[in-house]
C-alpha positions as CSV (number, residue, x, y, z in Angstrom):
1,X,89.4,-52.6,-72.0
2,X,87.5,-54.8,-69.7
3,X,84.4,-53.7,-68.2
4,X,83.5,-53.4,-64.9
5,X,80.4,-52.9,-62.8
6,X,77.8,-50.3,-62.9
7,X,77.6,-47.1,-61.3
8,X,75.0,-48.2,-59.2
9,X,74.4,-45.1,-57.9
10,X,72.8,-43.9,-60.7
11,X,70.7,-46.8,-60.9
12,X,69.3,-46.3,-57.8
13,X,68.6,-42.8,-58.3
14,X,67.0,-43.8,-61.6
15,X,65.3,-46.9,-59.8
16,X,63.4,-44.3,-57.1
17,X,62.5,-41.6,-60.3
18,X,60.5,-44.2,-62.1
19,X,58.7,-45.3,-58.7
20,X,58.6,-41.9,-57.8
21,X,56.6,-41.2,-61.2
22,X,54.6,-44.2,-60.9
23,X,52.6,-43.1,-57.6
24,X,52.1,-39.8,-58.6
25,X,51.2,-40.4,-61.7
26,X,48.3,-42.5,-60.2
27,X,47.8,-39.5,-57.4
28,X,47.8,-37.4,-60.2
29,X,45.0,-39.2,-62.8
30,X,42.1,-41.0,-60.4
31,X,40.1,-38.5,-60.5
32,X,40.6,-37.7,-64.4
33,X,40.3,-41.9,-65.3
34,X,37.1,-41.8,-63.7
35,X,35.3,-38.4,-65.0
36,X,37.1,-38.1,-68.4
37,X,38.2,-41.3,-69.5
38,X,35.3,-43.1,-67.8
39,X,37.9,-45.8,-66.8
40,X,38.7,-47.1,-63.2
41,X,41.0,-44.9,-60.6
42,X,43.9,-47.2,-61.1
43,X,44.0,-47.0,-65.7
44,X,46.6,-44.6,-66.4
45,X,48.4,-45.9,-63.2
46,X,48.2,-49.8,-64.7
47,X,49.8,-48.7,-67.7
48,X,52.3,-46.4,-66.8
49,X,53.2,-49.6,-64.4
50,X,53.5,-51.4,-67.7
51,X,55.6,-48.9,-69.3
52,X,57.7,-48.8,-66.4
53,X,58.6,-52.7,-66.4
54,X,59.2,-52.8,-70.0
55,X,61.3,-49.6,-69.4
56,X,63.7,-51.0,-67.1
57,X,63.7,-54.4,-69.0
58,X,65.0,-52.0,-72.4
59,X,67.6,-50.6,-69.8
60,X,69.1,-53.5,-68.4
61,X,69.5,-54.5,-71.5
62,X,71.3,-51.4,-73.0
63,X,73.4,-51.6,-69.8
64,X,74.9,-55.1,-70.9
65,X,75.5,-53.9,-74.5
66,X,79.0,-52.9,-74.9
67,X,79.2,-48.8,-76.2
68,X,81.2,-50.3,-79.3
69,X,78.1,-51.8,-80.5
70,X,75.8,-48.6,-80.2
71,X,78.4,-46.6,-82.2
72,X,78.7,-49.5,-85.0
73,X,74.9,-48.7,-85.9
74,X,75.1,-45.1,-85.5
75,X,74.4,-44.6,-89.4
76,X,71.6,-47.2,-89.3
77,X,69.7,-45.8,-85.6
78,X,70.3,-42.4,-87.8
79,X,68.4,-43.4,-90.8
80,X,65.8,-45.0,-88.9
81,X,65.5,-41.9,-86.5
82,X,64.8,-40.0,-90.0
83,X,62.4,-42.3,-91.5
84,X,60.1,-42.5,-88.8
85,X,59.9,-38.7,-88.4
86,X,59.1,-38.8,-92.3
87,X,56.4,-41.6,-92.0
88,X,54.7,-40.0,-89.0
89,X,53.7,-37.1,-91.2
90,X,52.1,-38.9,-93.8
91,X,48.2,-39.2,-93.6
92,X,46.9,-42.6,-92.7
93,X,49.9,-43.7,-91.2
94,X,50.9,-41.1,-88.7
95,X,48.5,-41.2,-86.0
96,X,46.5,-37.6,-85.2
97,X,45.4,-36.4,-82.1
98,X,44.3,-33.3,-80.5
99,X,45.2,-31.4,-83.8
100,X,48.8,-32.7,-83.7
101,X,50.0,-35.8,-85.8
102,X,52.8,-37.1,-83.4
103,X,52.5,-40.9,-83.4
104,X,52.8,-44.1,-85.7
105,X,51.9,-47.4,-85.2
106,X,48.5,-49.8,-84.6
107,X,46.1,-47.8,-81.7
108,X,47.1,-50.6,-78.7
109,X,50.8,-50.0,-79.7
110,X,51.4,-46.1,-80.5
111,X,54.4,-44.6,-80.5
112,X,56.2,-41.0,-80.5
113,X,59.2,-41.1,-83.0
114,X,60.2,-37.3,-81.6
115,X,61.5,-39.0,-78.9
116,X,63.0,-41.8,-80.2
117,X,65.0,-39.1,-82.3
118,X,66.1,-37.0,-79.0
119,X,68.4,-39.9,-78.2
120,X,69.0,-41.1,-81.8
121,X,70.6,-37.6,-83.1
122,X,72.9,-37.8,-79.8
123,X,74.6,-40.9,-80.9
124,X,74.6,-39.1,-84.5
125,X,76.3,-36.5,-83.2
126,X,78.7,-38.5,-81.4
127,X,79.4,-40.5,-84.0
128,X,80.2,-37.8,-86.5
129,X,82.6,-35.8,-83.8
130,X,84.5,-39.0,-82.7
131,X,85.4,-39.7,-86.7
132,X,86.3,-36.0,-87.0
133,X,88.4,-36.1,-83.5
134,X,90.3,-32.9,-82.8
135,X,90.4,-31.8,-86.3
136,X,87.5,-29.3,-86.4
137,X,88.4,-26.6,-88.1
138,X,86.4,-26.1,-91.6
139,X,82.5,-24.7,-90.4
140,X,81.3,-26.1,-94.2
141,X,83.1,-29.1,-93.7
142,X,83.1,-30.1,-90.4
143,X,79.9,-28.1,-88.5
144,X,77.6,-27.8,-91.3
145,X,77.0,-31.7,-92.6
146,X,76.3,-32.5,-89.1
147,X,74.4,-29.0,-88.3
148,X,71.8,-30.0,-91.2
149,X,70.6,-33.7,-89.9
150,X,70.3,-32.1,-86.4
151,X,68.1,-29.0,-88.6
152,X,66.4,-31.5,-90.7
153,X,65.0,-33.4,-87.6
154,X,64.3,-30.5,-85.8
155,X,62.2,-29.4,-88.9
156,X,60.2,-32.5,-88.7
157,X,59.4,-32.4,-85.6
158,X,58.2,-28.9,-85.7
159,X,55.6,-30.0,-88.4
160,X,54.1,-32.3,-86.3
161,X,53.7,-29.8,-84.5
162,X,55.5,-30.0,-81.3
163,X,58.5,-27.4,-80.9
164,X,59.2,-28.5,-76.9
165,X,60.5,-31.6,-78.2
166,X,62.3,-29.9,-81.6
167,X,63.8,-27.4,-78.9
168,X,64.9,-29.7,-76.7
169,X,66.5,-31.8,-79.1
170,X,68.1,-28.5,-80.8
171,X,69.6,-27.8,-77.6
172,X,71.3,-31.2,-76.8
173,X,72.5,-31.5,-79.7
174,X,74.1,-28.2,-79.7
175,X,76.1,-29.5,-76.6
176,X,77.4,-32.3,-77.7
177,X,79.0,-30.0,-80.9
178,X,80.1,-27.6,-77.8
179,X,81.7,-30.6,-75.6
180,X,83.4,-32.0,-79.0
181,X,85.3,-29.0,-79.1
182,X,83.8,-26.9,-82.0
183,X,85.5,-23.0,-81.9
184,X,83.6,-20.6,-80.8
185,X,83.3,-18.8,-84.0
186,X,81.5,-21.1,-85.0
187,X,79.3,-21.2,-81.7
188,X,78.2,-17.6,-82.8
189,X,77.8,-18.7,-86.4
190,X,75.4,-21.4,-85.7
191,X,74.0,-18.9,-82.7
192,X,73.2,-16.2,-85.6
193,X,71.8,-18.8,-88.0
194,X,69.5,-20.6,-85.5
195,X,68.1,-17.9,-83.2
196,X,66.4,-16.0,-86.1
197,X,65.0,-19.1,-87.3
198,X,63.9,-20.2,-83.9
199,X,62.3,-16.7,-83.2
200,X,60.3,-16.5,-86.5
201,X,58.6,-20.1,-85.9
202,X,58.1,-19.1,-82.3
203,X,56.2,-15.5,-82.8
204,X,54.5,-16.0,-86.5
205,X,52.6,-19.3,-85.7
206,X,49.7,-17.7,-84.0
207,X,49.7,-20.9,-81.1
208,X,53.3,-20.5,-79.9
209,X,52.5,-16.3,-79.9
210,X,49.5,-16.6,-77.9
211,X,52.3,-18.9,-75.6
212,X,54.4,-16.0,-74.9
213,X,52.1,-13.4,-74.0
214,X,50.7,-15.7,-71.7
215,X,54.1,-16.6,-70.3
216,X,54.5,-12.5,-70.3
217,X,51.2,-12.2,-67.9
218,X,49.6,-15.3,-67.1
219,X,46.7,-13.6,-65.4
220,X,45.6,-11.7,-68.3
221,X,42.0,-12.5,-68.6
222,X,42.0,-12.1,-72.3
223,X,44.0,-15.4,-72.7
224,X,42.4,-17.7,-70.0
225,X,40.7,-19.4,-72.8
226,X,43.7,-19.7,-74.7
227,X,46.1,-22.1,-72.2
228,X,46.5,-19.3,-69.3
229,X,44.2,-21.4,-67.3
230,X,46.5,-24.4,-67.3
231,X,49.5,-22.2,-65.6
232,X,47.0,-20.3,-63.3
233,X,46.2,-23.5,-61.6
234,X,49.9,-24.5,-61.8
235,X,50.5,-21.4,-59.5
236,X,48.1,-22.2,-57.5
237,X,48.8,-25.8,-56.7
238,X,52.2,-24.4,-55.6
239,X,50.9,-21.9,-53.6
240,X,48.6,-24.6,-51.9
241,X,52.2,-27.0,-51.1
242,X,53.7,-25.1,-48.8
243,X,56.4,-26.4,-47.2
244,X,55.3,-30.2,-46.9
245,X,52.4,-30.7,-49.2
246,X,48.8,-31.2,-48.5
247,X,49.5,-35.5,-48.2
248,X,49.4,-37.8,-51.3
249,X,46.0,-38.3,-53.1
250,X,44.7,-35.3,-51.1
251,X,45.5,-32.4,-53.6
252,X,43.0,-30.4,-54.4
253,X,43.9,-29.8,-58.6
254,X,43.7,-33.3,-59.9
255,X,39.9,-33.1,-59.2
256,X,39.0,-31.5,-62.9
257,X,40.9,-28.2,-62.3
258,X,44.5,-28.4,-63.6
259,X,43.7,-30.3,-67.0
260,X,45.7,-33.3,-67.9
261,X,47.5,-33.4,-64.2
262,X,49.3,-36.7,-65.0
263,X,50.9,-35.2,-67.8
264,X,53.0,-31.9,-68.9
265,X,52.5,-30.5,-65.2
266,X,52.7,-33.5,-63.0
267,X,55.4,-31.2,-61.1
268,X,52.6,-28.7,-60.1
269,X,51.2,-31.9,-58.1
270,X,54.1,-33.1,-57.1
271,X,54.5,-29.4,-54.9
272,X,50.8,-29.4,-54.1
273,X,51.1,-32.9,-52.3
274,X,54.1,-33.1,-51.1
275,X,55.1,-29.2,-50.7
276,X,58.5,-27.7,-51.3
277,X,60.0,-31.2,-49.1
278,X,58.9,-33.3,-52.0
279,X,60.3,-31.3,-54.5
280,X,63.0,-30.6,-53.3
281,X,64.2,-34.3,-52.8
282,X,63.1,-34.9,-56.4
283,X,65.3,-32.6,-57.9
284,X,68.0,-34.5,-55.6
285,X,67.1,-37.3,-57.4
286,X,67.8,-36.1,-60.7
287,X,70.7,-33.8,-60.0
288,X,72.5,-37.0,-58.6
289,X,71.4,-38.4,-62.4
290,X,73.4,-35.4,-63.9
291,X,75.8,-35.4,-61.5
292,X,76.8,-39.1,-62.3
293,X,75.8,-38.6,-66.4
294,X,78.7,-36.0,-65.8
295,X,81.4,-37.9,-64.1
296,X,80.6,-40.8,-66.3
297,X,81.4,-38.2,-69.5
298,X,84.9,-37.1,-67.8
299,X,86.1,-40.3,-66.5
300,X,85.7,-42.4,-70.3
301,X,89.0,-42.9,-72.3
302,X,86.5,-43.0,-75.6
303,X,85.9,-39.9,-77.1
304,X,82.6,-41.2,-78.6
305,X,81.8,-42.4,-75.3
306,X,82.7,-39.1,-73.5
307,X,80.1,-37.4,-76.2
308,X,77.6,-39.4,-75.9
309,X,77.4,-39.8,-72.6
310,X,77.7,-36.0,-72.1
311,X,74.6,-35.6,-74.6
312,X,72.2,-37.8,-73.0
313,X,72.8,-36.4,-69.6
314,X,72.6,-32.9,-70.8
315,X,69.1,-34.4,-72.5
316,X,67.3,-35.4,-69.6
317,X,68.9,-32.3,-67.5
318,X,67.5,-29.9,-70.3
319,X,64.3,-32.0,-69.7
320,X,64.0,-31.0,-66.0
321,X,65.2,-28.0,-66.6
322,X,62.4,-26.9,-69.0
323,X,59.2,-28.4,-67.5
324,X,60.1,-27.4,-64.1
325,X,60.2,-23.8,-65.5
326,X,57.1,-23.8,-67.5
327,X,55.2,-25.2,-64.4
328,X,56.9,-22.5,-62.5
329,X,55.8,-19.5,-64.9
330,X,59.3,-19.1,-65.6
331,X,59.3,-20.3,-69.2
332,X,56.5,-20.7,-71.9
333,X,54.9,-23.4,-72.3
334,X,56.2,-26.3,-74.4
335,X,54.7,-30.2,-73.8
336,X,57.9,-31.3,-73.0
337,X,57.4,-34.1,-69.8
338,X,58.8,-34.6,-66.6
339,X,61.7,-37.6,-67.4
340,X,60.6,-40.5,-65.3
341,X,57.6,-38.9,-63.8
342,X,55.0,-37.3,-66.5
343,X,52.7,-40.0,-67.6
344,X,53.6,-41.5,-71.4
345,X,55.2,-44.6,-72.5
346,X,57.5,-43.6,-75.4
347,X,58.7,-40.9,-73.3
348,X,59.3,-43.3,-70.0
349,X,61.0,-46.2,-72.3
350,X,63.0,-44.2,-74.6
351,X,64.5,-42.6,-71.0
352,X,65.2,-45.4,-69.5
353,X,67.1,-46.6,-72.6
354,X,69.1,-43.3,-72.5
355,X,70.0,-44.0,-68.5
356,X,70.6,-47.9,-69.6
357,X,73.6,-46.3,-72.3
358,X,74.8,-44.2,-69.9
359,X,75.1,-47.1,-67.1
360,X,76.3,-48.8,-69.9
361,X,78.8,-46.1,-70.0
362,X,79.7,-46.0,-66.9
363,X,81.5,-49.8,-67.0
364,X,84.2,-48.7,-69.0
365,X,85.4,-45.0,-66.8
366,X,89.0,-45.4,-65.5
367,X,89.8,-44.2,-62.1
368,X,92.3,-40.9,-62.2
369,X,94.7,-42.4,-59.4
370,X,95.3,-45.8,-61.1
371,X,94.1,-45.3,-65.2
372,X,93.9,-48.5,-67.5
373,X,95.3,-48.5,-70.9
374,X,93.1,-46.3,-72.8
375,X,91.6,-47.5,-76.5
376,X,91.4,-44.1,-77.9
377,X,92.0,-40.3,-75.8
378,X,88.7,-38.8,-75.4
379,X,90.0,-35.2,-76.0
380,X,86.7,-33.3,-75.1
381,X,86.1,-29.4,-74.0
382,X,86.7,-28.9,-70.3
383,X,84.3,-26.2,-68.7
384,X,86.2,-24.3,-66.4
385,X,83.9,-22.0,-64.4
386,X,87.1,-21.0,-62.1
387,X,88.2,-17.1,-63.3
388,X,91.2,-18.0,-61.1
389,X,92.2,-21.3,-62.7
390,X,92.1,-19.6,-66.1
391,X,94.1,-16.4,-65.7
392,X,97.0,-19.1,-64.5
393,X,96.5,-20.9,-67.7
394,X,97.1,-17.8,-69.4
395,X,99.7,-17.3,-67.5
396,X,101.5,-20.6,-68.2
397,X,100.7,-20.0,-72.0
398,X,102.7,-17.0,-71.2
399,X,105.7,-18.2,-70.2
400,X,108.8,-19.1,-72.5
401,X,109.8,-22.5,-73.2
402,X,112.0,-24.2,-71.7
403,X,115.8,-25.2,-72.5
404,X,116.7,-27.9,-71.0
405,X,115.9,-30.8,-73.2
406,X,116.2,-33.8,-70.4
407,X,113.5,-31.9,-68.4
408,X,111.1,-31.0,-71.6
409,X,108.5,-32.7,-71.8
410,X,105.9,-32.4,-74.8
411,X,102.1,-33.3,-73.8
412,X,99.9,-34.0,-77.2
């Protein structure tokens, strides 16, 4: 089918994220460049800049290259995604930092595999369930191949160690499976398998235990020492926000007391600055991302498309949706960043690549009132959260068929 423009819509909204992210992250890291990294005001702000052009450059390219394309190198992007989470783990060419070994790659040009593979093991996924189509019915044949590449990666990643990113990527690949129509026997199956698994690597590695009790009580003394300081002054740069902020550059935390400000917790500045108004219009921003990733998803005659397009919205919504509760105190902590806004160039880049597929996407949806022909029927789950609409679907399953053959009509 021939393609049409852009949902520029979302590109705006995507355009005003990554500005967005580049002030604050130079609000954010002034103070830091100059006492820690012994660097002038504007360093981490001149290269997130960087980042950000080459970012957008990666996305207008993605948004010109037809979805087609992306799903004849699935098995290649797979093997890739794969290889570099293997290589990062091998001493002297992963690079190690900070007691984690998450990077590969010469010092001027590192970069994070991890999240190359959170939008590699979506067009996996997507892949695999297109080929498979409606005909999921086998859990060793159909769930489990796929189930153990999105295990094996998530494995990796763990080791390097960094479980924010192994969780995030658990968990948007487990929608895609969910939106390709998977039954829900097996949604508790994989549930049973994964949350034991999950749990144990969570409370027996001492790090990610201390993480918990500190997300239980934060101000516990006993574990100030231990990362509790980093949320304390996350709660109290929102309490200093208010309603509308205390102005740009003029936030008391990125002067030495919340550590790494440009970074994990960026949002706690973002509140502190700009108060609850600020926020508030960010999270506009992305929910009119989602919002858009969504109707993109439900308007594509693909099914592949449909799937992938789901998964990488439901990736940078799971995104949000986790650092914006760990700065909040409402989850543990994980070093999963802000999309957009948190300072890091794999991170920015690999995002924008995601939002350049998805606008890519977006060229080829079909408008309900007047549909063009349709390649392939993307038969996907449909979500609905009305109790009402489903008791009349029952109700229609219900009722007996009918007789008269002229006015029968049979819907596949």
């Amino acid at each position: 089918m021939r393609r049409h423009r852009p949902d520029f819509l979302l590109l705006f909204a995507i355009l005003c994220l990554v500005t967005f992210g580049v002030v604050m992250v130079y609000s954010a890291s002034m103070v830091w460049a100059i006492q820690v990294t012994n660097a002038s005001p504007a360093y981490y702000f001149k290269r997130q800049l960087i980042y950000a052009i080459i970012g957008i450059v990666v996305m207008l390219v993605f948004m010109n290259i037809p979805y087609v394309r992306i799903r004849q190198a699935a098995k290649w992007i797979t093997l890739g995604t794969l290889g570099s989470l293997f290589l990062v783990l091998v001493p002297g060419i992963g690079h190690k930092a900070a007691g984690v070994r998450r990077w590969i790659g010469p010092p001027a040009l590192h970069f994070q595999p991890s999240e190359i593979a959170l939008v590699g093991v979506l067009i996996y996924l997507a892949y695999i369930f297109d080929k498979k189509g409606e005909n999921i019915q086998s859990f060793r044949r159909d769930i489990l191949p796929p189930l153990m590449i999105l295990g094996m990666q998530f494995i990796l990643i763990l080791l390097e160690p960094d479980m924010g990113t192994g969780m995030l990527l658990l968990l948007s690949g487990l929608v895609v499976m969910f939106v390709a129509g998977i039954r829900r026997t097996h949604i508790f199956t994989v549930g049973g398998i994964l949350l034991p698994i999950i749990g144990a690597f969570a409370w027996f590695e001492a790090y990610r235990n201390i993480r918990i009790k500190i997300f239980l009580n934060p101000w516990n003394p006993a574990y100030t020492n231990d990362g509790a300081y980093q949320l304390q002054q996350s709660l109290i740069a929102i309490y200093h926000g208010g309603l509308f902020g205390q102005g740009i550059g003029r936030g008391i935390e990125p002067f030495l007391y919340l550590p790494i400000p440009h970074e994990d917790f960026i949002f706690a500045i973002v509140i502190e600055e700009l108060g609850f108004a600020g926020a508030a219009f960010l999270l506009g921003l992305f929910a009119i991302v989602i919002w858009r990733g969504i109707r993109i998803s439900q308007h594509l005659p693909n099914r592949f498309a449909s799937l992938l397009a789901a998964g990488l919205s439901s990736m940078i919504g799971l995104g949000v949706l986790i650092n914006v509760g760990v700065v909040t105190g409402l989850m543990p902590i994980t070093g999963i960043p802000l999309p957009f806004i948190s300072y890091g160039g794999t991170a920015l880049i690999m995002k924008l690549c995601a939002s350049g597929m998805l606008l890519s996407l977006s060229r080829y949806t079909v408008d309900e009132k007047n549909p063009a022909p349709l390649d392939r029927v993307a038969t996907v789950r449909e979500v609905n959260f009305s109790l009402k609409g489903n008791r009349q679907q029952r109700a229609k399953k219900r009722q007996p068929a009918l007789t008269n053959s002229s006015s029968l009509h049979v819907r596949k």
